[in-house]
TORLUMSE-194375 format. One record per residue: residue in three letters; x, y, z of N, C-alpha, C in turn. Coordinates in steps of 0.05 Angstrom, whole numbers, padded with zeros to 5 digits, always signed. Layout:
ALAXYZXYZXYZ
...
END
This chain:
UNK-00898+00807+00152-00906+00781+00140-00881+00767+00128
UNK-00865+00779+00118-00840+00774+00103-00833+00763+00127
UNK-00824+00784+00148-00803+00775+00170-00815+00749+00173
UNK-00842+00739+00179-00846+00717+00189-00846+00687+00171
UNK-00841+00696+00148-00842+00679+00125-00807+00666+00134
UNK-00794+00692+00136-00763+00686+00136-00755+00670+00162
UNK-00767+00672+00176-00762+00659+00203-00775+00633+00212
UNK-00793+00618+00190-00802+00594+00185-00782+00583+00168
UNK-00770+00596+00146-00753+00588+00131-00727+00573+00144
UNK-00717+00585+00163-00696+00589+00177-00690+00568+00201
UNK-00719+00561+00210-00716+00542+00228-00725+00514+00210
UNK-00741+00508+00182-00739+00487+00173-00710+00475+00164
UNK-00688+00507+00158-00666+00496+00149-00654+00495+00167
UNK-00653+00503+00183-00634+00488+00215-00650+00462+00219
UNK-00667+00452+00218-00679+00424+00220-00672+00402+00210
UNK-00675+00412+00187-00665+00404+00158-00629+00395+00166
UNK-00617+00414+00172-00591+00407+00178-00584+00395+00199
UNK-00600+00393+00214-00599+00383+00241-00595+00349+00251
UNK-00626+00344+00225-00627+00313+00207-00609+00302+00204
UNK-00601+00320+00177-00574+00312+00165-00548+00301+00179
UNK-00541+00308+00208-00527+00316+00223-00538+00285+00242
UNK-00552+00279+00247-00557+00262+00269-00556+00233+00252
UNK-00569+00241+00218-00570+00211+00204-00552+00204+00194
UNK-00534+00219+00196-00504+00221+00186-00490+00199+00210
UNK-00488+00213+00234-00480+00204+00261-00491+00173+00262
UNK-00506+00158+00255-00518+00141+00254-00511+00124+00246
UNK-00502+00129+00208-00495+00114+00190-00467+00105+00197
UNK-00451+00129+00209-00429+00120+00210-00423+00096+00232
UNK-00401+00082+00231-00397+00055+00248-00376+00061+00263
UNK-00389+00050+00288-00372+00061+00317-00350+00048+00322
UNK-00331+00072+00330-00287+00067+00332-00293+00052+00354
UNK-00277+00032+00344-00274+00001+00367-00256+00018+00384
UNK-00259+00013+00409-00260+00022+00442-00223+00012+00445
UNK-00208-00011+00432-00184-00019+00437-00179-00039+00407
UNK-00159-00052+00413-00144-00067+00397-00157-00101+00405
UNK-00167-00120+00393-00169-00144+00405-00142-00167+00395
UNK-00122-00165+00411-00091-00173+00402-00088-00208+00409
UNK-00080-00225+00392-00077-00253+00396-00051-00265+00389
UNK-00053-00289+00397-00018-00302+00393-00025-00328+00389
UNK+00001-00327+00371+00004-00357+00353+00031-00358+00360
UNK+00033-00398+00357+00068-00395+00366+00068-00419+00326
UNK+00071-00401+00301+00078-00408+00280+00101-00436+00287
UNK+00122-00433+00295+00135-00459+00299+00126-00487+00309
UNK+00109-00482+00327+00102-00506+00356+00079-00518+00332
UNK+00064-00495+00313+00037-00502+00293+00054-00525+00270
UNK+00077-00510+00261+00100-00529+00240+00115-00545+00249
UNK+00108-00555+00271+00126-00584+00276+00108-00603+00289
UNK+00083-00587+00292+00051-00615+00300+00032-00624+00281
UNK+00030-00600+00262+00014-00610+00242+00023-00633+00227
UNK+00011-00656+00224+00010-00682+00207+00025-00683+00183
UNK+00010-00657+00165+00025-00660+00141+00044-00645+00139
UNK+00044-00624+00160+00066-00608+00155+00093-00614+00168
UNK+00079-00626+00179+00108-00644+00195+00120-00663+00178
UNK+00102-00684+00159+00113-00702+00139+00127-00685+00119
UNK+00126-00664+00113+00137-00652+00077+00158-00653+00100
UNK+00169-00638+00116+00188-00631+00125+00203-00661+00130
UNK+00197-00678+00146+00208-00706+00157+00210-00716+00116
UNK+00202-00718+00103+00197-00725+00080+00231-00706+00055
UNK+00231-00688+00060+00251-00669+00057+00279-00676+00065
UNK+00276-00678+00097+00303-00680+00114+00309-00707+00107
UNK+00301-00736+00102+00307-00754+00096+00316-00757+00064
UNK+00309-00743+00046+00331-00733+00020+00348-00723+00020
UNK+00350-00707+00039+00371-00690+00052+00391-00699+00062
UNK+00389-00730+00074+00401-00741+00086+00414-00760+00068
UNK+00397-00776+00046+00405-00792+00030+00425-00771+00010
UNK+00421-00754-00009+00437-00741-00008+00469-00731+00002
UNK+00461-00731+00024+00491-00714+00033+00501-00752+00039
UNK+00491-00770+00046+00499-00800+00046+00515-00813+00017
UNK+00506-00804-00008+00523-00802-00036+00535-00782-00041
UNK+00532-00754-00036+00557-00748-00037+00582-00750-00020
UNK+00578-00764+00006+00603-00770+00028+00620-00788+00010
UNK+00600-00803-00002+00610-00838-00011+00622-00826-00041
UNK+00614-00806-00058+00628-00799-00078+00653-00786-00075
UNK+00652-00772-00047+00677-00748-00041+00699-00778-00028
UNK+00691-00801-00018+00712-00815-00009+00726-00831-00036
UNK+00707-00840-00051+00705-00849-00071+00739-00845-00094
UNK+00733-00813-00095+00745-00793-00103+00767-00799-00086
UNK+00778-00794-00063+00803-00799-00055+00819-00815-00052
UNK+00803-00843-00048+00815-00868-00058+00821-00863-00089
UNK+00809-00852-00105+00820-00856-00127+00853-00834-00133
UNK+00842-00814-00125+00864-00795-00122+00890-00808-00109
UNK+00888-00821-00084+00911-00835-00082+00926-00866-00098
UNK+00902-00879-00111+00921-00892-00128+00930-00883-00147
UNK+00927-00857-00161+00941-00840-00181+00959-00835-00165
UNK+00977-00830-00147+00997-00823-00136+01017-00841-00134
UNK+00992-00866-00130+01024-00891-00135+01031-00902-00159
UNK+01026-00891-00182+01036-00899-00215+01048-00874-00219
UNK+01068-00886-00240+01089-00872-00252+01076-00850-00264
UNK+01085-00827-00261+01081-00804-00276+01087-00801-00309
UNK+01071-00793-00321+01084-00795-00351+01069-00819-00368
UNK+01066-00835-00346+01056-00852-00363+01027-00858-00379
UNK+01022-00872-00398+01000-00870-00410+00977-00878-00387
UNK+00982-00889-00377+00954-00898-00355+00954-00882-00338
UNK+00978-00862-00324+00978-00842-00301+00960-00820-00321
UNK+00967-00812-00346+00953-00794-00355+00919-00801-00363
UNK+00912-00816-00368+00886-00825-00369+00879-00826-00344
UNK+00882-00840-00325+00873-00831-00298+00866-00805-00295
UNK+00884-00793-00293+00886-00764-00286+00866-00743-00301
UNK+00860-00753-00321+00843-00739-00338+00813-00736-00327
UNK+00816-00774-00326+00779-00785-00318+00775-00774-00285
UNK+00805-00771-00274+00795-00758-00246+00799-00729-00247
UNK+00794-00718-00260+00795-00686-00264+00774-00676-00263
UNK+00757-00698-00291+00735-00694-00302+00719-00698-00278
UNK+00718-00720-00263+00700-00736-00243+00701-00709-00221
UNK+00719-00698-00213+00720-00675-00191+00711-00650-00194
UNK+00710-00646-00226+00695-00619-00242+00661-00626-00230
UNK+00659-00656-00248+00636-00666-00244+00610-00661-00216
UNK+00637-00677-00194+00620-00674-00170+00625-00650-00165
UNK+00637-00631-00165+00632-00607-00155+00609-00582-00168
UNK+00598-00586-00192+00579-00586-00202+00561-00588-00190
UNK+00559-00615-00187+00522-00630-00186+00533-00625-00159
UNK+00542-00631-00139+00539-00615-00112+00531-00589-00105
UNK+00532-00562-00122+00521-00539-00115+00507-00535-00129
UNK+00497-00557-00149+00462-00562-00161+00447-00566-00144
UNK+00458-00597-00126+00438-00599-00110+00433-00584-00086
UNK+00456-00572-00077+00449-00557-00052+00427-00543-00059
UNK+00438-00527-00086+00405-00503-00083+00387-00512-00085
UNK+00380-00529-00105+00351-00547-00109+00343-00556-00092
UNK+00356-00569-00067+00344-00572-00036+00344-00547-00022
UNK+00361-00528-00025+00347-00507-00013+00323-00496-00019
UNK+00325-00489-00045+00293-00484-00062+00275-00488-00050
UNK+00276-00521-00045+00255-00538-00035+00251-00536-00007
UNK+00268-00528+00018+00270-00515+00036+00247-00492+00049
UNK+00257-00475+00022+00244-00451+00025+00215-00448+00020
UNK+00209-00466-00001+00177-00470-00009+00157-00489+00010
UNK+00176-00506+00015+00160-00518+00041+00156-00502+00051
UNK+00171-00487+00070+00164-00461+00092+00144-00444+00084
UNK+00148-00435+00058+00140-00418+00051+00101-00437+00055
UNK+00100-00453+00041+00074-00465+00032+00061-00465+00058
UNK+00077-00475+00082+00071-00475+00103+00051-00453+00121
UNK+00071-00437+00112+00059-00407+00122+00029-00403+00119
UNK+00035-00406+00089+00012-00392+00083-00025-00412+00092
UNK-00017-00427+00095-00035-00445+00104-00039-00441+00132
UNK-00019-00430+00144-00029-00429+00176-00032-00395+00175
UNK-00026-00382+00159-00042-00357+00152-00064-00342+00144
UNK-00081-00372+00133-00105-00369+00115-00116-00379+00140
UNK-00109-00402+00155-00132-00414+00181-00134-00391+00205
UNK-00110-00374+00208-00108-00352+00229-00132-00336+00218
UNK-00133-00328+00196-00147-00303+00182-00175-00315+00185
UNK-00184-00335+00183-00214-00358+00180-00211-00346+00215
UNK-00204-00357+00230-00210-00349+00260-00217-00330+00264
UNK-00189-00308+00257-00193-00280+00269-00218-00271+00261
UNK-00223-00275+00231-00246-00261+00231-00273-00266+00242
UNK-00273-00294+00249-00298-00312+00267-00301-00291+00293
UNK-00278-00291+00304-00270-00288+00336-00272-00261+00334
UNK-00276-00243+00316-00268-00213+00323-00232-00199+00326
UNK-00219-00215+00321-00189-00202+00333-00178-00192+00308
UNK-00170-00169+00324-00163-00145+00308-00127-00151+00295
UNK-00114-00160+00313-00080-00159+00309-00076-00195+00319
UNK-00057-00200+00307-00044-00237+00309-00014-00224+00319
UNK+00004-00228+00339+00024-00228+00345+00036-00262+00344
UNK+00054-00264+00330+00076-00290+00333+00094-00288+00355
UNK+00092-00313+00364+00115-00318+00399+00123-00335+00390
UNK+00140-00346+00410+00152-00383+00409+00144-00385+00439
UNK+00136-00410+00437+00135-00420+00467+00145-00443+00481
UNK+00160-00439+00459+00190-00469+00474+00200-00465+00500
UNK+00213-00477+00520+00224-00469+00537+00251-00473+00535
UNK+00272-00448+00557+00290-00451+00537+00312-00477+00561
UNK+00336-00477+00546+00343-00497+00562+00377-00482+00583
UNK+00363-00493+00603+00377-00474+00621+00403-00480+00623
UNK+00417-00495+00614+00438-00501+00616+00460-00488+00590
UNK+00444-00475+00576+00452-00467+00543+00457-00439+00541
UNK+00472-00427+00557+00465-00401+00548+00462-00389+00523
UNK+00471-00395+00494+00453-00388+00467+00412-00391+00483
UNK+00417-00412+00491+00385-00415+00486+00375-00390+00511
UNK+00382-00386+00533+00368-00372+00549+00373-00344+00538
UNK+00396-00332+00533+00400-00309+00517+00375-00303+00494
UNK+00372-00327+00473+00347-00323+00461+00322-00319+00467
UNK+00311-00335+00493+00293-00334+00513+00285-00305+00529
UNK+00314-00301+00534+00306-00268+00538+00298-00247+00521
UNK+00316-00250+00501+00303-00230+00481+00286-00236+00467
UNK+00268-00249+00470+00241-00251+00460+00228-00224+00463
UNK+00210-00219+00442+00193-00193+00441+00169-00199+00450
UNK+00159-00211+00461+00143-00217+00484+00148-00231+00500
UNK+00142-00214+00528+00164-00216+00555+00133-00234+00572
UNK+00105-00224+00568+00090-00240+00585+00057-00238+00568
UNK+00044-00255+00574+00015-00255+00557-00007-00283+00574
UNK-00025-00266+00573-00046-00288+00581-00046-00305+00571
UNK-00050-00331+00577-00055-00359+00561-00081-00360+00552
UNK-00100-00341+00549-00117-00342+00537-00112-00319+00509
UNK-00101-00315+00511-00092-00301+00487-00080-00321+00461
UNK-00069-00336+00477-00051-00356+00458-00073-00374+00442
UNK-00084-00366+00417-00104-00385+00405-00087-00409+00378
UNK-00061-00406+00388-00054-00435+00378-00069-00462+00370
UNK-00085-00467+00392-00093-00491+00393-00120-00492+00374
UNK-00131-00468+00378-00147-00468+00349-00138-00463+00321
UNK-00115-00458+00316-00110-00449+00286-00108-00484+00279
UNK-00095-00494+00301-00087-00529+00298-00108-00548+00285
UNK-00134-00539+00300-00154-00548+00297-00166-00540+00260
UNK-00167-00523+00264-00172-00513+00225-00153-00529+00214
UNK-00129-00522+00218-00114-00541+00199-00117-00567+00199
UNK-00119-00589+00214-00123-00611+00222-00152-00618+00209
UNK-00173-00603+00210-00204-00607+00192-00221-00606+00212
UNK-00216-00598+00244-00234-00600+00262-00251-00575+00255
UNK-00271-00576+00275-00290-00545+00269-00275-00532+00285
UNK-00267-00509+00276-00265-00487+00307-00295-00476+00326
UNK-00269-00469+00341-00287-00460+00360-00303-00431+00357
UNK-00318-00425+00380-00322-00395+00364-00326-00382+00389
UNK-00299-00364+00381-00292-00347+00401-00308-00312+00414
UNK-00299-00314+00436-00311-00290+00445-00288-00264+00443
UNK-00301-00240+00437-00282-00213+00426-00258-00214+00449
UNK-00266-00224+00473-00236-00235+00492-00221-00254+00484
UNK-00230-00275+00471-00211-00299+00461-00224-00316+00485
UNK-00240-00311+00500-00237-00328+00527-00245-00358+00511
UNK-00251-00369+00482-00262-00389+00472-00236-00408+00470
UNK-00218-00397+00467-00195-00408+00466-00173-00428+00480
UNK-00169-00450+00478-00165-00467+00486-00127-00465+00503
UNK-00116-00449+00525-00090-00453+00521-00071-00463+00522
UNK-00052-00468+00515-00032-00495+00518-00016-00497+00540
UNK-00011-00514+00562-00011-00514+00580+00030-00510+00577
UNK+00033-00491+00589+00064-00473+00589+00083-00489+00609
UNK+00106-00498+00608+00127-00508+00627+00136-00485+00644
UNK+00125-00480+00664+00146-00458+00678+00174-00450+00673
UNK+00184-00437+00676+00214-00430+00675+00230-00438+00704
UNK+00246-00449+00703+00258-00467+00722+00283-00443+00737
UNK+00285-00433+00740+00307-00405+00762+00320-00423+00776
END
């Protein structure tokens, strides 16, 4: 009677564990089969976007006015330097000159590697601001679309006549990719205020940008 008490016991707890074992298997969430991998060309996105194109066009034209006053201060400065050369040395006006142009060359050389950095600063934070905005619209996608990994390309073509540029062209770290991979044209769209699209775990939703062949 025992024996048979013990051998009901035995198979409720193998049951019992058996349960455990299958509702376990259940709960858990099933290892994605591959990687779903996509491409953005970050540059081709920072020189089409509207506004992001203006900070920058907006930037380079300070940049320009800028380095336009200091040309005109640095000539400024040498005209003056050379009429100190044609008065008498010693004298009370050669030495006052000489003073106020000492001071003036301390001066601009100063506020010249003020402003360099402060436009670099500003350089960097554009970029930087940049990023992150076409980082936040990548991340809004990927996670719409399912994709697992964002790879960055460039998809300029290069110019054949340049060897810098084809040398760079070659060493690109991506040598070939489907054009449907390339979901550029939707990160564009988020940024810009369009709706995106809504992609399939292939990307096949994706719009791709039509590529210049390479010219041999």
């Amino acid at each position: 009677m025992k024996s048979r008490q013990w051998a009901v016991a035995a198979v409720m707890m193998l049951s019992l564990v058996a349960f455990a074992s299958v509702a376990k298997a259940q709960q858990a969430p099933a290892r994605p089969a591959g990687t779903n991998v996509a491409m953005v060309d970050i540059n081709y996105i920072f020189k089409t976007t509207p506004r992001l194109k203006q900070r920058m066009e907006e930037f380079t034209a300070d940049l320009a006015r800028a380095e336009d006053a200091a040309r005109k201060e640095s000539e400024d400065i040498i005209k003056a330097d050379e009429e100190l050369r044609g008065l008498k040395r010693g004298t009370p006006d050669y030495k006052d000159r000489e003073e106020q142009l000492t001071k003036r060359k301390s001066n601009f050389q100063a506020q010249l590697q003020l402003q360099k950095r402060e436009l670099q600063e500003r350089k960097i934070k554009i970029h930087y601001e940049a990023y992150q905005e076409i980082y936040g619209a990548t991340e809004y996608f990927c996670n719409k679309a399912g994709i697992d990994l964002v790879i960055q390309f460039n998809g300029d073509q290069p110019n054949a006549d340049s060897p810098e540029s084809l040398a760079a062209y070659m060493g690109k770290l991506v040598v070939w990719y489907k054009p449907a991979m390339d979901v550029t044209p939707e990160i564009l769209k988020i940024l810009n205020g369009a709706t995106p699209a809504t992609a399939t775990r292939n990307n096949g939703a994706a719009t791709p940008r039509q590529q210049v062949p390479f010219n041999r």
